[in-house]
C-alpha positions in Angstrom: -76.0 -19.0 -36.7 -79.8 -17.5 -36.6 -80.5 -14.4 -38.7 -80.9 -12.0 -35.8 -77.3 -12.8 -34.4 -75.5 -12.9 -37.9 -77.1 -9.2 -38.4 -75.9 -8.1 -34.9 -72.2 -9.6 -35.7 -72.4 -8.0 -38.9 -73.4 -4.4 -37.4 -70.6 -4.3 -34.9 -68.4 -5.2 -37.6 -69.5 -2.1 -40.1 -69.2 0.1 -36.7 -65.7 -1.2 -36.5 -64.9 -0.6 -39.7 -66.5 3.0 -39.3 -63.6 3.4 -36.8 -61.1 2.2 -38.9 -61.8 4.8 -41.6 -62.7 8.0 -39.5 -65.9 7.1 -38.3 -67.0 7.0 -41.6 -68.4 4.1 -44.1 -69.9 4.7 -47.7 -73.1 3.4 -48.5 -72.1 0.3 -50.6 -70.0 -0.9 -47.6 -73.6 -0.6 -45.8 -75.3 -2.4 -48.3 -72.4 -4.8 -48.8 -71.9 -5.8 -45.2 -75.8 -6.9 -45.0 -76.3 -8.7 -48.6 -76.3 -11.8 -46.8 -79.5 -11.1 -45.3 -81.0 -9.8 -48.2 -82.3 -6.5 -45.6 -85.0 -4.5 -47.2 -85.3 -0.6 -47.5 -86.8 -0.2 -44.4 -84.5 -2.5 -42.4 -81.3 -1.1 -43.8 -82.5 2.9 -43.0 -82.6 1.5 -39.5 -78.9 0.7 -39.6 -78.3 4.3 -41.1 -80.7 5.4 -37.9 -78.4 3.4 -35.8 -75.1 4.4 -37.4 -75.8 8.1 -36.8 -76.4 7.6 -33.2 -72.6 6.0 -33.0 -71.9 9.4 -34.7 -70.9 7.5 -38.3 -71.1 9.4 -41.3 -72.0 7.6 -44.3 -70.5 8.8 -47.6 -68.7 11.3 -45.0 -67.4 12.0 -41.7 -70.8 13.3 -39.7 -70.3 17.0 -38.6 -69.1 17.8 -35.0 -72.1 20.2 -34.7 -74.0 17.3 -35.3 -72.7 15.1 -31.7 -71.0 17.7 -30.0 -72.3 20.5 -27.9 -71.9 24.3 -28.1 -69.4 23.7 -24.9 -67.4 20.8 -26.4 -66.9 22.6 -29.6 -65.3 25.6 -28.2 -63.1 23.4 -25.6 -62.2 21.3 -29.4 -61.6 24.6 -30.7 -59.3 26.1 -28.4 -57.7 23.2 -28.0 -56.5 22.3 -31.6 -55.3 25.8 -31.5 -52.9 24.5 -29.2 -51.7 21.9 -31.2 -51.5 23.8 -33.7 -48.4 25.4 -32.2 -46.5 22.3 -32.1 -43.8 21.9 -34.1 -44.7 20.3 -37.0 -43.3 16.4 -38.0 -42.0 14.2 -40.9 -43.2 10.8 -41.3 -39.3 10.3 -41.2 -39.0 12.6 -38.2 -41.6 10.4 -36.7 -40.1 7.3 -37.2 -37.1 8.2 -35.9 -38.3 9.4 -32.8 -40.6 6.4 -32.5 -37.2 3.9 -32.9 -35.4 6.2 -29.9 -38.7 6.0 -28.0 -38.6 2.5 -28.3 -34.9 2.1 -27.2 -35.9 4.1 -24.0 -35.0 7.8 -24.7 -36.9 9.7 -22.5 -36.6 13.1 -24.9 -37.7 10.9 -28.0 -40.6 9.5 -25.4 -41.8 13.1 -24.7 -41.5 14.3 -28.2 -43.7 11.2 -29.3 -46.2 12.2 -27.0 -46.3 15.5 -28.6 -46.7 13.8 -31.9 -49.1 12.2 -30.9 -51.6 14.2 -29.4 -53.5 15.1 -32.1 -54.1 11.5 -33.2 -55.8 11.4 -29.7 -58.4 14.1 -30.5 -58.5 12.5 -34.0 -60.0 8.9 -32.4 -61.9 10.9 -29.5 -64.2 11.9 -32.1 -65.3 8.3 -32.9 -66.2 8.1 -29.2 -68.0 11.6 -28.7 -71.4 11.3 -27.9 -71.5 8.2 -25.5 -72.2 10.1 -22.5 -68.1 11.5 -21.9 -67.8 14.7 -22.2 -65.0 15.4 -25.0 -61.9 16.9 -22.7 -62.3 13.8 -20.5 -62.2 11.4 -23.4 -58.9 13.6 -24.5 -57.5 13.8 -21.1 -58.0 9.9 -20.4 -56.4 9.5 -24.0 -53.5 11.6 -23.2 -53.1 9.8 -19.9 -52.9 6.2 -21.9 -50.6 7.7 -24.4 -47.8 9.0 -22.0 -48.2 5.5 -20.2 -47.8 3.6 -24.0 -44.9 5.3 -25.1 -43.2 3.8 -22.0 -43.7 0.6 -23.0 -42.6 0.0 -26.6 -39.4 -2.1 -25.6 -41.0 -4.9 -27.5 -41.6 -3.9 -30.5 -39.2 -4.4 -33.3 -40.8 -2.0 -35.8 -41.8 1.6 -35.7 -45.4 0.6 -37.6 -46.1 -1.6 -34.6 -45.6 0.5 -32.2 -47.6 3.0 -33.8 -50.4 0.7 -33.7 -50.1 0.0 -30.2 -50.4 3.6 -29.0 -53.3 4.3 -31.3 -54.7 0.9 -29.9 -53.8 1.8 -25.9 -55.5 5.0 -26.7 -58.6 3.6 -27.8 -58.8 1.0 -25.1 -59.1 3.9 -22.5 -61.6 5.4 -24.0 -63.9 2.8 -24.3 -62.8 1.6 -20.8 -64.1 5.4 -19.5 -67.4 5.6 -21.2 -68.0 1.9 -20.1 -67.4 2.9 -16.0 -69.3 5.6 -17.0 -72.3 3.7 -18.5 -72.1 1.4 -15.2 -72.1 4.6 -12.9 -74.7 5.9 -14.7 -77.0 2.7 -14.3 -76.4 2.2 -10.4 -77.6 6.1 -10.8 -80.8 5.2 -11.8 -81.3 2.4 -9.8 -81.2 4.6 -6.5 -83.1 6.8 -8.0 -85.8 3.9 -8.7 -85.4 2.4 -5.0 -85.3 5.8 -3.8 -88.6 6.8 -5.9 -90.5 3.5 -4.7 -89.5 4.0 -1.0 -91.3 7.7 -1.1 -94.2 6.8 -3.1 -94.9 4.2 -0.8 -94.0 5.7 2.2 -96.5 8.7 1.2 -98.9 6.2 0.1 -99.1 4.8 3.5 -98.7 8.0 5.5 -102.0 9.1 4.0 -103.8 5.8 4.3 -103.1 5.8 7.9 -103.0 9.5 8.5 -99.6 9.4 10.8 -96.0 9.1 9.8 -94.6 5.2 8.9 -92.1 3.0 10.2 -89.4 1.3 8.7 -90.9 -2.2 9.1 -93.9 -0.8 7.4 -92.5 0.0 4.6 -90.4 -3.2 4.3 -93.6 -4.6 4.3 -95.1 -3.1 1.9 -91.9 -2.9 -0.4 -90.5 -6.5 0.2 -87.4 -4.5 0.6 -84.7 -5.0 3.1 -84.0 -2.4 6.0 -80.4 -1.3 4.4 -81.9 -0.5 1.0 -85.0 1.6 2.5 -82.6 3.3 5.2 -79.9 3.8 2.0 -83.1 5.3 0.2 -84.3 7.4 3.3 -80.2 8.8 3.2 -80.0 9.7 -0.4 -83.0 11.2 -0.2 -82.2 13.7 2.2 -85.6 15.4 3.5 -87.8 13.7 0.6 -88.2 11.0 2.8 -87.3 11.5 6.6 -90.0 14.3 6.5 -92.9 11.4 6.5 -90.8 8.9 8.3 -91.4 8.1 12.6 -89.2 9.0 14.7 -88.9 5.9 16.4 -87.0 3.5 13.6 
Protein backbone atom coordinates (compact mmCIF):
# COMPACT_ATOMS: atom_id res chain seq x y z
CA UNK A 1 0.00 0.00 0.00
CA UNK A 2 1.65 3.54 -1.11
CA UNK A 3 1.97 6.25 1.50
CA UNK A 4 -0.70 8.54 0.17
CA UNK A 5 -3.45 5.70 0.34
CA UNK A 6 -2.39 4.33 3.82
CA UNK A 7 -2.72 8.13 5.10
CA UNK A 8 -6.15 8.45 3.47
CA UNK A 9 -7.33 4.99 5.07
CA UNK A 10 -5.93 6.12 8.16
CA UNK A 11 -7.86 9.62 8.11
CA UNK A 12 -11.23 8.11 7.56
CA UNK A 13 -10.53 5.81 10.24
CA UNK A 14 -9.61 8.75 13.02
CA UNK A 15 -12.93 10.49 11.46
CA UNK A 16 -14.70 7.33 12.33
CA UNK A 17 -13.47 7.01 15.47
CA UNK A 18 -14.33 10.86 15.93
CA UNK A 19 -17.98 9.57 15.55
CA UNK A 20 -17.68 6.93 17.80
CA UNK A 21 -16.67 9.12 20.69
CA UNK A 22 -18.95 12.29 20.06
CA UNK A 23 -17.23 13.72 17.35
CA UNK A 24 -14.38 14.10 19.28
CA UNK A 25 -10.62 12.60 19.38
CA UNK A 26 -7.71 13.68 21.71
CA UNK A 27 -4.62 14.66 20.29
CA UNK A 28 -2.50 11.48 21.03
CA UNK A 29 -5.13 9.38 19.15
CA UNK A 30 -4.15 12.05 16.20
CA UNK A 31 -0.66 11.50 16.62
CA UNK A 32 -1.15 7.81 17.22
CA UNK A 33 -3.22 7.05 14.23
CA UNK A 34 -0.38 8.59 11.82
CA UNK A 35 2.97 7.30 13.61
CA UNK A 36 3.23 4.95 10.81
CA UNK A 37 4.02 7.65 8.48
CA UNK A 38 6.15 9.43 10.67
CA UNK A 39 3.89 12.95 9.59
CA UNK A 40 5.68 16.08 10.42
CA UNK A 41 4.30 19.26 12.26
CA UNK A 42 3.14 20.78 9.36
CA UNK A 43 1.42 17.67 7.78
CA UNK A 44 -0.36 16.64 10.97
CA UNK A 45 -1.85 20.52 11.60
CA UNK A 46 -3.35 19.81 8.14
CA UNK A 47 -5.24 16.83 9.59
CA UNK A 48 -6.36 19.14 12.63
CA UNK A 49 -7.37 21.74 9.56
CA UNK A 50 -9.24 18.91 8.09
CA UNK A 51 -10.77 17.47 11.24
CA UNK A 52 -12.30 20.82 12.09
CA UNK A 53 -13.97 21.11 8.80
CA UNK A 54 -15.80 17.50 9.68
CA UNK A 55 -16.77 19.52 12.81
CA UNK A 56 -14.26 17.22 15.21
CA UNK A 57 -13.08 18.53 18.26
CA UNK A 58 -9.80 17.48 19.38
CA UNK A 59 -9.22 17.22 23.19
CA UNK A 60 -13.11 18.27 23.07
CA UNK A 61 -16.38 18.18 21.39
CA UNK A 62 -16.08 21.50 18.95
CA UNK A 63 -18.76 24.12 19.90
CA UNK A 64 -22.09 24.28 18.03
CA UNK A 65 -21.47 28.03 17.43
CA UNK A 66 -18.64 26.90 15.77
CA UNK A 67 -20.67 24.73 12.63
CA UNK A 68 -24.02 25.79 13.19
CA UNK A 69 -25.81 28.88 12.22
CA UNK A 70 -27.63 31.63 14.28
CA UNK A 71 -30.92 29.82 12.68
CA UNK A 72 -29.94 26.14 13.40
CA UNK A 73 -29.07 26.97 16.95
CA UNK A 74 -32.32 28.45 17.95
CA UNK A 75 -34.34 25.53 15.86
CA UNK A 76 -31.61 23.08 18.36
CA UNK A 77 -32.64 25.18 21.12
CA UNK A 78 -36.18 25.03 20.96
CA UNK A 79 -36.11 21.82 20.16
CA UNK A 80 -34.29 20.10 23.07
CA UNK A 81 -36.69 22.03 25.07
CA UNK A 82 -39.01 19.76 23.83
CA UNK A 83 -37.39 16.80 24.81
CA UNK A 84 -36.75 18.02 27.67
CA UNK A 85 -40.41 17.37 28.62
CA UNK A 86 -40.26 13.84 28.00
CA UNK A 87 -40.55 11.61 30.65
CA UNK A 88 -37.39 10.76 31.78
CA UNK A 89 -35.89 6.75 31.40
CA UNK A 90 -33.96 4.01 33.30
CA UNK A 91 -31.33 2.12 31.54
CA UNK A 92 -33.67 -0.65 33.01
CA UNK A 93 -36.77 1.07 31.87
CA UNK A 94 -35.11 1.12 28.58
CA UNK A 95 -34.31 -2.28 28.26
CA UNK A 96 -37.45 -3.32 29.05
CA UNK A 97 -39.15 -1.45 26.61
CA UNK A 98 -36.57 -2.31 23.99
CA UNK A 99 -37.32 -6.41 24.72
CA UNK A 100 -41.41 -5.50 24.23
CA UNK A 101 -40.39 -3.47 21.15
CA UNK A 102 -38.64 -6.24 19.94
CA UNK A 103 -41.51 -8.76 20.59
CA UNK A 104 -43.88 -6.38 18.55
CA UNK A 105 -45.61 -4.13 21.13
CA UNK A 106 -46.66 -1.32 19.44
CA UNK A 107 -46.89 0.92 22.89
CA UNK A 108 -43.24 -0.29 23.76
CA UNK A 109 -42.41 0.68 19.89
CA UNK A 110 -43.70 4.29 20.33
CA UNK A 111 -42.26 4.76 23.73
CA UNK A 112 -38.84 3.65 22.23
CA UNK A 113 -39.02 6.14 19.72
CA UNK A 114 -39.55 8.68 22.37
CA UNK A 115 -36.43 7.31 24.06
CA UNK A 116 -34.77 7.64 21.48
CA UNK A 117 -35.08 10.93 20.03
CA UNK A 118 -32.55 12.61 21.68
CA UNK A 119 -29.90 10.11 20.71
CA UNK A 120 -30.99 11.37 17.10
CA UNK A 121 -30.09 15.01 17.77
CA UNK A 122 -27.03 13.65 19.72
CA UNK A 123 -25.53 11.82 16.19
CA UNK A 124 -27.02 14.75 13.97
CA UNK A 125 -24.33 16.82 15.36
CA UNK A 126 -21.60 14.71 13.93
CA UNK A 127 -23.21 15.32 10.57
CA UNK A 128 -24.01 19.26 10.93
CA UNK A 129 -22.14 21.19 8.59
CA UNK A 130 -22.24 19.04 5.37
CA UNK A 131 -24.54 21.17 3.58
CA UNK A 132 -28.14 19.68 5.53
CA UNK A 133 -29.55 22.02 7.34
CA UNK A 134 -29.91 20.54 11.03
CA UNK A 135 -33.97 20.00 11.36
CA UNK A 136 -33.68 17.94 8.11
CA UNK A 137 -30.88 15.81 9.40
CA UNK A 138 -33.27 15.37 12.68
CA UNK A 139 -36.37 14.91 10.69
CA UNK A 140 -34.72 12.20 8.30
CA UNK A 141 -33.31 10.68 11.65
CA UNK A 142 -36.59 10.53 13.25
CA UNK A 143 -38.03 9.12 10.06
CA UNK A 144 -35.30 6.08 10.11
CA UNK A 145 -35.90 5.61 13.74
CA UNK A 146 -39.72 5.06 13.75
CA UNK A 147 -39.01 2.68 10.64
CA UNK A 148 -36.04 0.68 12.87
CA UNK A 149 -38.00 0.13 15.91
CA UNK A 150 -40.30 -1.88 13.56
CA UNK A 151 -37.96 -4.11 12.65
CA UNK A 152 -36.03 -5.56 15.70
CA UNK A 153 -37.78 -9.07 15.46
CA UNK A 154 -34.25 -10.39 14.97
CA UNK A 155 -32.54 -9.53 17.42
CA UNK A 156 -32.02 -11.59 20.50
CA UNK A 157 -30.50 -8.88 22.72
CA UNK A 158 -31.58 -5.52 23.81
CA UNK A 159 -27.67 -4.08 23.19
CA UNK A 160 -28.14 -5.12 19.60
CA UNK A 161 -30.87 -3.68 18.91
CA UNK A 162 -29.72 -0.64 20.35
CA UNK A 163 -27.04 -0.62 17.93
CA UNK A 164 -29.07 -1.06 15.08
CA UNK A 165 -31.27 2.00 15.61
CA UNK A 166 -28.28 4.18 16.37
CA UNK A 167 -26.75 2.51 13.08
CA UNK A 168 -30.27 2.93 10.88
CA UNK A 169 -30.13 6.49 12.10
CA UNK A 170 -26.85 7.25 10.93
CA UNK A 171 -27.27 5.54 7.66
CA UNK A 172 -29.99 8.13 6.75
CA UNK A 173 -28.20 10.80 7.44
CA UNK A 174 -25.32 10.17 5.46
CA UNK A 175 -27.70 8.79 2.77
CA UNK A 176 -29.39 12.67 2.77
CA UNK A 177 -26.38 14.76 2.75
CA UNK A 178 -24.94 12.36 -0.07
CA UNK A 179 -28.40 13.06 -2.46
CA UNK A 180 -27.74 16.29 -1.40
CA UNK A 181 -24.09 16.53 -2.42
CA UNK A 182 -25.25 14.91 -5.92
CA UNK A 183 -28.12 17.57 -6.33
CA UNK A 184 -25.98 20.05 -5.51
CA UNK A 185 -23.25 19.04 -8.24
CA UNK A 186 -25.89 18.56 -11.28
CA UNK A 187 -26.66 22.34 -9.77
CA UNK A 188 -23.59 23.60 -10.85
CA UNK A 189 -23.28 21.86 -13.79
CA UNK A 190 -26.39 23.77 -15.37
CA UNK A 191 -25.21 26.52 -14.09
CA UNK A 192 -21.79 25.96 -16.05
CA UNK A 193 -23.68 24.81 -19.40
CA UNK A 194 -26.04 27.45 -18.77
CA UNK A 195 -23.06 30.14 -18.26
CA UNK A 196 -21.18 28.90 -21.50
CA UNK A 197 -24.35 28.90 -23.65
CA UNK A 198 -24.80 32.87 -22.77
CA UNK A 199 -21.29 33.83 -22.94
CA UNK A 200 -21.18 32.48 -26.18
CA UNK A 201 -24.27 33.31 -27.43
CA UNK A 202 -23.41 37.04 -26.45
CA UNK A 203 -20.08 36.58 -27.73
CA UNK A 204 -21.47 35.87 -31.16
CA UNK A 205 -24.39 38.23 -31.10
CA UNK A 206 -21.91 41.06 -30.97
CA UNK A 207 -19.45 39.71 -33.47
CA UNK A 208 -22.16 39.46 -35.86
CA UNK A 209 -24.19 42.32 -34.72
CA UNK A 210 -27.89 40.27 -34.99
CA UNK A 211 -29.36 37.73 -32.72
CA UNK A 212 -27.86 33.74 -33.10
CA UNK A 213 -29.34 30.58 -33.96
CA UNK A 214 -29.28 27.38 -32.30
CA UNK A 215 -26.98 25.72 -34.81
CA UNK A 216 -24.69 28.53 -34.29
CA UNK A 217 -24.10 28.06 -31.13
CA UNK A 218 -23.86 24.29 -31.33
CA UNK A 219 -21.11 25.18 -33.41
CA UNK A 220 -19.40 27.13 -31.57
CA UNK A 221 -20.07 25.09 -28.30
CA UNK A 222 -19.71 21.48 -29.61
CA UNK A 223 -22.85 21.09 -27.65
CA UNK A 224 -25.84 19.20 -28.60
CA UNK A 225 -29.28 21.02 -29.41
CA UNK A 226 -31.10 19.49 -26.06
CA UNK A 227 -28.38 20.81 -23.71
CA UNK A 228 -28.30 24.39 -25.38
CA UNK A 229 -32.30 24.40 -25.65
CA UNK A 230 -32.25 22.91 -21.72
CA UNK A 231 -29.67 25.99 -21.08
CA UNK A 232 -31.91 28.53 -23.15
CA UNK A 233 -35.07 27.04 -20.58
CA UNK A 234 -33.35 27.39 -17.27
CA UNK A 235 -32.20 30.41 -18.11
CA UNK A 236 -35.39 32.04 -18.48
CA UNK A 237 -34.81 35.54 -20.36
CA UNK A 238 -30.82 35.44 -19.83
CA UNK A 239 -30.67 33.76 -22.90
CA UNK A 240 -33.84 33.88 -25.24
CA UNK A 241 -33.45 37.73 -25.14
CA UNK A 242 -30.26 37.25 -27.73
CA UNK A 243 -31.63 34.16 -29.30
CA UNK A 244 -33.55 34.26 -33.26
CA UNK A 245 -36.64 33.76 -33.48
CA UNK A 246 -36.54 31.26 -36.02
CA UNK A 247 -34.88 28.02 -34.05
Amino acid sequence: MNQETLFTQKLEQLAQTAKEQGNCVSEEQLREAFAELSLGEEQLEMVRAYLKQRNIGIGEPASPEDYLSGQEIDYLDDYLRQLAELPETSDGEKEAVTLSAMAGDMDAQNRLIQIFLPQVVEISRLYAGQGVFLEDLIGEGNVALAMGVTMLSAFEHAAEAHGMLGRTIMNAMEELIAENAEEEKKSRKMAERINKVADKANELAEELHRKVTIEELMNETGMSRKSITDAVRMSGNKIEAILAENR
